[in-house]
Structure formats: C-alpha cells, structure tokens
N, C-alpha and C positions, 0 to 999 in steps of 0.2 A: 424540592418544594420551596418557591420562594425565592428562586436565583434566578436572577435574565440569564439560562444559558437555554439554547437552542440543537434540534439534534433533527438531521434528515436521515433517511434508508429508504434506498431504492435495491428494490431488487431485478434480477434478468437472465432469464432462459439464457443459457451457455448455449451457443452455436446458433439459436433462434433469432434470439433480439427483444424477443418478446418481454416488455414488462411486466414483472407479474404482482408489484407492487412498489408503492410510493408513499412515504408520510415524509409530510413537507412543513409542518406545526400543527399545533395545537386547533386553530380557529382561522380561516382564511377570513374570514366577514368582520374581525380584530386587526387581523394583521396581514394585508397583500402582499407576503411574501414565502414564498415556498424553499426550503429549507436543504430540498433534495435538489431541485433545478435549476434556483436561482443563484443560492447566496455558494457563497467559493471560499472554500477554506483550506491553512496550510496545508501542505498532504503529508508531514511528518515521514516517518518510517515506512509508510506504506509503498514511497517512492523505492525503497530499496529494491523493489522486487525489478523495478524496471531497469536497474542497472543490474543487478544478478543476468537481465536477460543479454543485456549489454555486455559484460564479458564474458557469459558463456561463445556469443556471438564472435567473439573476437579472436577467438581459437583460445587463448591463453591461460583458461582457468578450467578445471572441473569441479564436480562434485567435493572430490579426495583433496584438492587442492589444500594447505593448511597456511596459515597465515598468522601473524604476531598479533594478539588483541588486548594490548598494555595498553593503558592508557593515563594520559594523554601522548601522544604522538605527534612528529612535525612533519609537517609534508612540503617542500619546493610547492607541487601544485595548489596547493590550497591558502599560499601568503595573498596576501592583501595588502598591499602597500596605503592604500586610500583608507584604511581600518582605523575604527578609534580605541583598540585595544593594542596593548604592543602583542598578546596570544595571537589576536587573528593577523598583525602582519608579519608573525611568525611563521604561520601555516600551522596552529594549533588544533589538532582534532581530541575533543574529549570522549568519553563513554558517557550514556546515560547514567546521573547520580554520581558520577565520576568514577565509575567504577575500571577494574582490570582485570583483564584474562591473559589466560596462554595461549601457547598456540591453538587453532580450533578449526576445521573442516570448514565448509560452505554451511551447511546443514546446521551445524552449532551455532555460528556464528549468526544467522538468518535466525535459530532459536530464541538467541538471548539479542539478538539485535545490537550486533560489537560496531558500534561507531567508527571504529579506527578501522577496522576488517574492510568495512564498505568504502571507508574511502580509498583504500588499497586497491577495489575490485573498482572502482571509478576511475582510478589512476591507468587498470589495466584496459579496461572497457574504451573506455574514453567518455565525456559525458553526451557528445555527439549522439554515441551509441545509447547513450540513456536517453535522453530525450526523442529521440525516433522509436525508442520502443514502446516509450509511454504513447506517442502520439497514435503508429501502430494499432496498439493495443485498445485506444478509442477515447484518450482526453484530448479533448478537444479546443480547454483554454493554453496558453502560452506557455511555455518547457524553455527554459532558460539551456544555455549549454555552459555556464560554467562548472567546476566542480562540484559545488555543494547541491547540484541538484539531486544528487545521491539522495539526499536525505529531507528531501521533499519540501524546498525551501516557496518552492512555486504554488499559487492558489489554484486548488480544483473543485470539482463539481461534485459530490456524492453520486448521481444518476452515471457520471464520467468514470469513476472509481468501480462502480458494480459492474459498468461495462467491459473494465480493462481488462478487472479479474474474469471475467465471463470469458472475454476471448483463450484467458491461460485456462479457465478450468474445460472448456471447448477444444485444446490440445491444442492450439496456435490462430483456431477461427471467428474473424471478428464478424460479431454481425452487427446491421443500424439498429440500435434502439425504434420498437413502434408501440402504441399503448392501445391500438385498434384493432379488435383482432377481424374482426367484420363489421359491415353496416348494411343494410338492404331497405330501402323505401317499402312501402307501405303496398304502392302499385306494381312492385318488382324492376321497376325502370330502373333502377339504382342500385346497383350489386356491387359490393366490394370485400374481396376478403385478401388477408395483409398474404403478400411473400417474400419471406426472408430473405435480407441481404446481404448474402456471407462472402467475404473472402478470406485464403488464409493468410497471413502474417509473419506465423512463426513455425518451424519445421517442430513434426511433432517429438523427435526426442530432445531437443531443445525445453519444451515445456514439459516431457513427464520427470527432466532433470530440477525443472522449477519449482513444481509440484513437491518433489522430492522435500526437496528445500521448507516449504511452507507447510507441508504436514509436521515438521518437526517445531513449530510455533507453537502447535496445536497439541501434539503428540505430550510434545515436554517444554517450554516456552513458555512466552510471556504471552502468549492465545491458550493458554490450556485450559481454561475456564470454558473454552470450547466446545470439551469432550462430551458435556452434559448436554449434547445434543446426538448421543449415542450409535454415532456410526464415525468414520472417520469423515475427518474435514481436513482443509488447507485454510490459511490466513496469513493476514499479517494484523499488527500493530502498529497504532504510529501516533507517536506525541510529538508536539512542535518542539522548538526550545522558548522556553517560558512559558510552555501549557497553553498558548492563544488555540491549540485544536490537538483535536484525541479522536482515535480512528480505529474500528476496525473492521477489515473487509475481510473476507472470505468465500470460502464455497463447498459445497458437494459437488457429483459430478454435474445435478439435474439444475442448479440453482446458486447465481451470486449474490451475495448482497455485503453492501455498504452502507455503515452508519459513520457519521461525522459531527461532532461534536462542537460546537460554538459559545464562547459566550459573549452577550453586547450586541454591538453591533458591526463584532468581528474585527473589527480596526487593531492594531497592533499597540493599544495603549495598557497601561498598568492595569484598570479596572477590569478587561478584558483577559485577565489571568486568570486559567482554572487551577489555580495553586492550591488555595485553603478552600474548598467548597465545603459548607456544612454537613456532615453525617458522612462525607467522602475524603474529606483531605485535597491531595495532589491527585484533577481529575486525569488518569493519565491512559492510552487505547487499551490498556490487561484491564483497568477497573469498570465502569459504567459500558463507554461502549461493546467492548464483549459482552458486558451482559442482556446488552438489548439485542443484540444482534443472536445470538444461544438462543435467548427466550422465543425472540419470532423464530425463527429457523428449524426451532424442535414444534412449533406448530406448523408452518410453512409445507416440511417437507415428511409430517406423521403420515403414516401407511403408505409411503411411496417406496420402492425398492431399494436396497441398498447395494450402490452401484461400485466395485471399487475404480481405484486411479491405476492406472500407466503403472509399472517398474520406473524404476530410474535405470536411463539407457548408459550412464555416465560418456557420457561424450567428450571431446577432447584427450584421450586418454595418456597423449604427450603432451602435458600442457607447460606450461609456464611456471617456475618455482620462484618466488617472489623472495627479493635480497633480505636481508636484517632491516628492524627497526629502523631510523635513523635519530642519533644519539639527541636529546635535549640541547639546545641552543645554548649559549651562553649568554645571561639577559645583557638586554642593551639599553641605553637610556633611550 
C-alpha cells in the first residue's frame, strides 16, 4: 500500500495455449499499460530452470549429479575483463545473501537456488543450450548467450514466463498463447473457434527429470509457501540482484501461471529497489509473489482433479562428474 511497485500474472493451459487469465494493473483508464504483456522484467532465478534444461540436454549431468555449492566461487567462464569490480573480472559467483553449501544434487541445489551450483551446470550446458531452451520453451524477447544468462540477467514478459513453464508442465509441448476461445456473428456468417498450436520441444523424460527438480522448491525450498495450495506443485523463484524483480512461476499439471514483480518504472536505478519495502522488507520471489500466485492458484484450480506429475526418469545415467572448486584468486590490484 503506498509503493510504486507493479505486479502482472498470466496464466495458460499447459499443452493448449489457452489463456485462462491476465492482470495487467490495477486501472487501464489511469495507466495504459499492462503489466503481464507489456512491461519486461529481470527474470532472476527463474531462468535457472532453462539451463537445468540445457545440461540435462547436453548429456553431462543428471538428477544424482552432485556438485560443490561454497560460495563465493571463481569461474574462467564467468571473468569479465570490461568489469568495474575487480569480483566480476575475477569470475566471481556469489550465493544469494552470501550464503554456502556443500555438496548438493540437482534437486537441492534447484531447492535452495545455489548460485555457484548453476553456474557449474551453465558451464556444463553451455549458455547457447540455455537460451534455445528458454526461446523453445516460448520467450519470446532476447536471451543473451553469455554465462550469466543462467541467472536471468535478460528482460522477460510474465505472459512469456507462464508460457515457458506451460510447455515443461505439458511434458516438453509448447503451445501459441490465444485468449479467444470463440466468436460467432450474430447472422452465423462468422464462426470461429480457436486450435491449438502445439509442437514439442522437449523429449518427455527430459522434463519429468525438470519437474523433478522444481517440485523440490515447492516441496521444501524457497516456493514452499506453495504447498498451501494443497495438492503438489512445481516452481521456481527468482530475485534479481538488487531486487529490481521478484518472480514466481509455477504449475500443476492443468495450469501455469507467472507473477512478476516491479517496481517504478523498472529501470535499473536505486529508487527501483525492492529492498526495504514497508510491512515486507527485502521484496524477494519466496515472500509477496508466492504469495499471490498460492492465493490465485488455490482458487484458480478448487474442485478440479488432482493430477499427479511424471517419475523422474533420471536420464543421463553416465553423466559427467564435475572437477573440485577452483581455489580463490589471489587479489590483484
């Protein structure tokens, strides 16, 4: 109450396309712009899932895969020579809050969202393979392929976001977004009713290995705020760095939806921080948008059936064992 922050949710039929819901603001006849459609925002952590897809793809990782999630971490791929910090032309990856973990599976690491973990699986993936899967999957604005697109450095669409996840909770099938579901004149001269436009994308144990992955957000994670929508879900979360956007997207089998968070008018300046929000703090995808997205969702989808998800097929089963850490730099002036 009282904040310039901004927040779209679209939702969409997995495997249909069909829209089955949009809030875009508050007041169009105040303010000509829609929230879900228009305005583009960091995609934070939520990007992670399209590089998970990316080295599953790549043969080199599974499920079981385990990985070092210390942090901070340096990585070759991740320096930046053009950087005005000496960290970033380091190849410095931190954890969110700075935190550190041990070693941790796919499934955990997806859980708590290990910064370091993912850049690991970008380094094995390639970011090529991330941005083809986000595109794939149905964003539609611009996917960068350097490293940090892991972590959703790139502006997207909410309407884009409920899509992508639609195609994974679909088992790998994207369909076009349509928001018509018929029309018919008055005389009958004019009949139309919509048909879906699916293709698939992604081989289906590729996604129930996905799946796997993001019910564990939900399950015990930073989406566990989730559960109170009392069937199982998948999600993710995703905060920018410096909270310019807070995300969270998810699904059942029947239904995606994405909420995205803004504040301002989204530009990348100080005032545009959702750090100190009043009665919230640090707004970040576990606090406010899980909660809206719960809220709708447990009304969304009351007395529909409860569908479960796929096994995890664990694919790859010879995969890739990823080297040690690599040790702290020595600083340099």
């Amino acid at each position: 109450e009282g904040e310039p922050l901004h927040a779209g949710l679209a939702s969409i039929i997995p495997g249909d396309g069909a829209i089955a819901a949009i809030y875009g603001g508050a007041d169009y006849a105040e303010r000509q712009w829609n929230d879900a459609t228009d305005a583009t925002i960091q995609a934070g952590s939520t990007f992670k899932i399209f590089g998970l897809i990316g080295a599953l793809n790549s043969g080199k990782v599974n499920l079981r895969t385990t990985f070092d999630g210390s942090g901070p971490q340096y990585f070759d791929e991740f320096k930046d020579s053009t950087a005005s910090t000496q960290n970033a032309r380091q190849g410095m990856v931190s954890n969110f809050g700075n935190g550190s973990f041990g070693y941790m599976d796919v499934p955990d690491a997806t859980a708590s969202s290990v910064n370091t973990i993912y850049a690991q699986l970008n380094i094995l993936g390639t970011p090529e393979r991330t941005a083809k899967a986000a595109t794939d999957a149905g964003v539609t604005t611009e996917v960068q392929t350097n490293y940090a697109n892991v972590f959703g450095s790139d502006n997207v669409r909410v309407i884009d976001m409920a899509n992508a996840y639609a195609t994974i909770a679909a088992q790998g099938i994207h369909a076009t977004p349509y928001i018509v579901k018929s029309a018919r004149s008055a005389d009958g001269v004019f009949d139309y009713t919509a048909e879906p436009e699916t293709t698939r994308v992604f081989d289906e144990d590729t996604m129930a290995d996905v799946i796997t992955a993001m019910r564990a957000v939900v399950e015990y994670g930073s989406g566990s705020y989730a559960q109170n929508i009392g069937r199982p879900a998948a999600g993710k979360t995703g905060t920018t760095s410096d909270n310019y956007g807070a995300w969270f997207d998810g699904f059942v089998p029947q239904l995606a939806t994405a909420v995205g968070i803004y504040r301002g008018d989204g530009s990348l300046v100080e005032a545009n921080r959702m750090n100190d929000i009043p009665g919230v703090g640090e707004l970040t995808g576990g606090s406010i948008p899980v909660r809206i997205w719960t809220d709708y969702m447990g009304q969304a989808i009351a007395g529909t059936d409860v569908i479960d998800f796929p096994e995890p097929a664990y694919i790859n089963e010879d995969a890739y064992v990823p080297p040690p850490a690599t040790e702290e730099p020595t600083p340099t002036e």
